[in-house]
Structure formats: C-alpha cells, structure tokens
C-alpha angles and dihedrals in degrees: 000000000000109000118257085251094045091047092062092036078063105048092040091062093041076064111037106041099051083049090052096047085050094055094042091056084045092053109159117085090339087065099051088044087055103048090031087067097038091062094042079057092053101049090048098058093037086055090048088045096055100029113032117237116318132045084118090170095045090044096045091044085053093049096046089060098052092048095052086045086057091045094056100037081061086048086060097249104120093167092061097045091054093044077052099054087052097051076060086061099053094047088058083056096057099032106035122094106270099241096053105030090115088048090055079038102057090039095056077050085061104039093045101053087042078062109035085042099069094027099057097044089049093056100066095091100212100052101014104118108028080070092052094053094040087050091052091038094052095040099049087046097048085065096032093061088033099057104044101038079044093060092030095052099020104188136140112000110247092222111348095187097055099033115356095189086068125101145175106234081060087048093054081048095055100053097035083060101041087057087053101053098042080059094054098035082050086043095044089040088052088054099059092029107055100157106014132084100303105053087063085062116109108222092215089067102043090050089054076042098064097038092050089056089048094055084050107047089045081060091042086054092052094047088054090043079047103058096038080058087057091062105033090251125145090193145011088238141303100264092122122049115248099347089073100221148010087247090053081052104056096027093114093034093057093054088046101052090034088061097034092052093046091050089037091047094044098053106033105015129237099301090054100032089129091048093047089060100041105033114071 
C-alpha cells in the first residue's frame, strides 16, 4: 500500500504535470502567467526561507520585478527582462535586511531564471515546445527513477550532509532513465512529426542531452536541499501536497532550464534558444 505522503506526491503530479504540459502547448500569455507565478511563489518562499515573515516592501518590490519581467519577455524583449530581473536585485539590495540582502539577492536570482529559462526556449516557434516537453519528460524522469531505485538498492549516500535519502544508485537511475525517455519523446515526437522540427533531431544528442540535463537538475535538487539546510528548514512551504514548496517542486527544473537557455541562447540566440539546445 502506497505511503500517505506518497499517496499525495502521487495525486499532485496527476494534476500538475498534465497542467503544465497544457500551458506549455498553449504557450502565448498563459505561459508567461504560469511561469510568472510560479516564480512570484518561489521568491516568496525563498524570502521566507532566508529572512523569516515579514520584509513586505522588499518582498513586493521583488515580486513586481519578476512579474514585469514576465510581462516583457512575452513582449518579446529578453534583454530587458533580464535587465528587469537585475534592478530586483538591486532593490533587494536596498530594501532587504543587511545582514541578509545576498541572501534577497541571490533569491530574486532564483526566482528570475526559473522564470527567463522556460520562457525564452518556448519562444523559438519552430522547437519550442518539444524543449519544453523534453525538459518536463527528462526531469520528471530523473525523481521518479531516483527515488524509487534509490528506496529499492539503497547503497552509498550520494551526499549524506546535504540529503541523506539520496543515493547514488538512484542518481545512475536518474540519469539512465532520463536518457531513455528523451529518446522516445524524440522517437515518438519524429512519428507525428515526419517532416517538421523534430525528425532533423539526432538521436545521439538528444540522448547526451538528456543525460546532461539529468546530471544538472539532480545538482539543482541538492543546491536547493543545500540552502533549506542553511536555515534549519525540511520544505519551502506546503503549498503542494506531499512535494513541500513550489521551489522543492522545480529544483531540478530550474537547473535544467537554467542550463538548457544559456546553452540555447549561446548557440542559436534568443530567438532560437530552443533550437540552440536541441540542434547540433
């Protein structure tokens, strides 16, 4: 019989994954809503996290900034988001508590490329959203193997001081699966698509792709573990049942779609982020 917590680790993702992967077809205004939220919800647990209830000015000043980022990278004006998203920054640096503005820095950081990542791979038209999916698909994966090769073979812990449930048995798992399904979301993608973005793929790249990301998003997961350890803390929050936070949630995917945008945005520019990552 499946845990209490397991149980609602379970229905939360019945329900969040199939949303996400709605909003990320949508794409458009609902995309940037989404994300947009997402990364208010973050900053606000990561302030809660470092500095304790309270700070309302530096927190909605914060906020404000990563909501009018979101606003103009769905205007189609990255460089000013981004410019956005550091003036946040700065106003943690005026408004936050001296003794923890690095800490508000370093959170409107978070929260901001949690929200610039997705939004600026989506928006290359042709591959778009087949990142975004491979990017959900070998993420999801990547726990989902973890956790449960991690429980089943046990072994050495992958980093006892920061998360002592991780091993890395479940962290060979991870990324063995996560190489698996970007093939087969690449394979399945190629099928409906015969002469569209996804049937110029190599599947050889997509495969290091996905293990690459892997490797990422489990760092990402013990940064985040990291930084809850700093402040005595088990979750973000409970704002999702069974998963703690918003911010335990998206740990790997941030990494993920941190990594996968700066490679995207290096290679094929903002308006080909996607196709940077993905076109080799």
């Amino acid at each position: 019989m499946l845990s209490h917590n397991l149980l609602l680790r379970v229905l939360s993702a019945a329900v969040l994954g199939p949303l996400a992967l709605f909003i990320a077809w949508l794409g458009d205004w609902p995309f940037a809503c989404f994300w947009g939220a997402a990364a208010v919800a973050v900053l606000w647990e990561w302030t809660r996290l470092v500095a304790g209830p309270g700070h309302r000015l530096a927190l909605s000043s914060c906020a404000s900034a990563i909501a009018f980022a979101a606003l103009v990278a769905w205007r189609g004006r990255p460089l000013a988001a981004i410019m956005l998203v550091g003036l946040g920054a700065l106003a943690a640096a005026v408004f936050a508590p001296r003794e923890r503005y690095l800490w508000f820095a370093a959170g409107i950081g978070y929260a901001g490329t949690l929200l610039l990542g997705p939004m600026l791979l989506r928006a290359d038209t042709q591959y778009g959203l087949f990142a975004i999916v491979l990017l959900f698909a070998i993420v999801w994966t990547t726990d989902v193997f973890a956790y449960f090769a991690g429980r089943a073979i046990g072994g050495p812990k992958l980093a006892p001081s920061i998360s002592p449930k991780k091993t890395w048995a479940g962290a060979l798992a991870g990324a063995l699966g996560a190489m698996l399904i970007a093939l087969l979301v690449a394979r399945f993608a190629a099928s409906l698509l015969s002469s569209g973005p996804a049937a110029s793929l190599d599947q050889g790249t997509i495969a290091i792709i996905g293990l690459l990301l892997s490797v990422l998003a489990q760092l990402g997961d013990l940064l985040e573990s990291w930084v809850k350890r700093q402040f005595g803390a088990k979750d973000a929050s409970a704002l999702i049942p069974g998963h703690g936070g918003v911010m335990d949630r998206l740990d790997g995917f941030w990494a993920a779609a941190l990594a996968g945008c700066v490679v995207g945005v290096l290679r094929g520019g903002f308006d080909n982020a996607a196709r940077g990552l993905l076109v080799w």
